[in-house]
C-alpha positions in Angstrom: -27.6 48.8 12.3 -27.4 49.4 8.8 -28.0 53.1 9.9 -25.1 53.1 12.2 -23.0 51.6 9.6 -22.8 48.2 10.0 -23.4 46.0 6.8 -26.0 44.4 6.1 -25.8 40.3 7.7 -25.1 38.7 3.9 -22.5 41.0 3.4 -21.1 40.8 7.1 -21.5 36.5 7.5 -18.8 36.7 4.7 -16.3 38.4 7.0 -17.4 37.6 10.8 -19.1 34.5 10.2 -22.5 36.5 11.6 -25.4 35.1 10.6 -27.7 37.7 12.1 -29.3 39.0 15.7 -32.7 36.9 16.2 -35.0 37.7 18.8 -35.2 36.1 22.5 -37.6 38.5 24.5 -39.7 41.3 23.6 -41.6 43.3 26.2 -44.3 46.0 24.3 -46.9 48.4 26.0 -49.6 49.8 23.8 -51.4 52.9 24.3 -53.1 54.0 21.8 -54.8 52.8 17.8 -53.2 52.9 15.0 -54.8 52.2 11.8 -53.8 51.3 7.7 -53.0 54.9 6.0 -51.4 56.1 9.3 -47.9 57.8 9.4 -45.9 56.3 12.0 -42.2 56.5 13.0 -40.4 54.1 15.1 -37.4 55.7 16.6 -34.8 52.4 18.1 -32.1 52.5 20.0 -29.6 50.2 22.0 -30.8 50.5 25.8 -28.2 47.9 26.8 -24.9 46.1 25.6 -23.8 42.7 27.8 -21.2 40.4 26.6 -23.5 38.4 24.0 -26.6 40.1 24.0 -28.2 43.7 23.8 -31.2 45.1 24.5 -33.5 47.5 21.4 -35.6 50.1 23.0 -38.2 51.0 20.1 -40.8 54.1 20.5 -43.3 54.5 18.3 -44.9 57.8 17.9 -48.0 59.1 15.5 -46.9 63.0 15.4 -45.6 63.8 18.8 -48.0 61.2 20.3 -46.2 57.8 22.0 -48.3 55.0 20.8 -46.3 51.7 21.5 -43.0 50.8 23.5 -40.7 48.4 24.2 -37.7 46.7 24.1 -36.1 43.2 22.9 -33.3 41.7 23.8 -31.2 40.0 21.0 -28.5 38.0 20.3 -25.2 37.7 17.6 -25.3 34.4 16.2 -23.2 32.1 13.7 -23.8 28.5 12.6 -22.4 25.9 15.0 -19.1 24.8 13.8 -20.9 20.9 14.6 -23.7 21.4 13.0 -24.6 23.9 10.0 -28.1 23.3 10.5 -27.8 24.9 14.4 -26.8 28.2 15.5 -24.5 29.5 18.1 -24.5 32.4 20.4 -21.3 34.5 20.3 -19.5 37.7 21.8 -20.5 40.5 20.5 -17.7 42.3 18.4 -16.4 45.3 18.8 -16.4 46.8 15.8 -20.4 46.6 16.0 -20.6 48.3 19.2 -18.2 51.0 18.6 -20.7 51.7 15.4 -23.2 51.9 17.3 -22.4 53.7 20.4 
């Protein structure tokens, strides 16, 4: 996100009320080792959008070789305006997506 331009979620809660985007399913296939001192990149994108959640797609490759996939599906969340100690799902705005379309 912070790549796309959004701010980072202590800066943001301040404005939106946004506490932050924790996870609620991750899917992952592994194909190959990787080991400490290896370089590794992990390339993410947004495979999905839906009205209060979205879906990462993360790739991880050593060089030009894929070793791990998959995606997670999170959601925008503020603290329940009951109970501070609870969160609540929420639309996601549009501000965020247009960022990071």
């Amino acid at each position: 996100f912070i790549a796309c331009g959004v701010p980072p979620w202590r800066e943001y809660v301040k404005t939106t009320g946004i506490v932050g985007t924790p996870l609620l399913e991750i899917h992952t296939n592994f194909y190959k080792a990787v080991t400490y001192a290896q370089t590794i990149e992990v390339h993410t994108s947004i495979e999905e959008w839906k009205a209060k959640t979205f879906k990462h797609r993360h790739v991880i490759r050593r060089g030009d070789e894929v070793v791990c996939e998959g995606t997670e599906v999170r959601t925008f969340v503020r603290r329940h305006p009951d109970d501070p100690d609870r969160f609540q799902s929420m639309p996601i705005p549009g501000d965020i997506r247009a960022l990071c379309a």
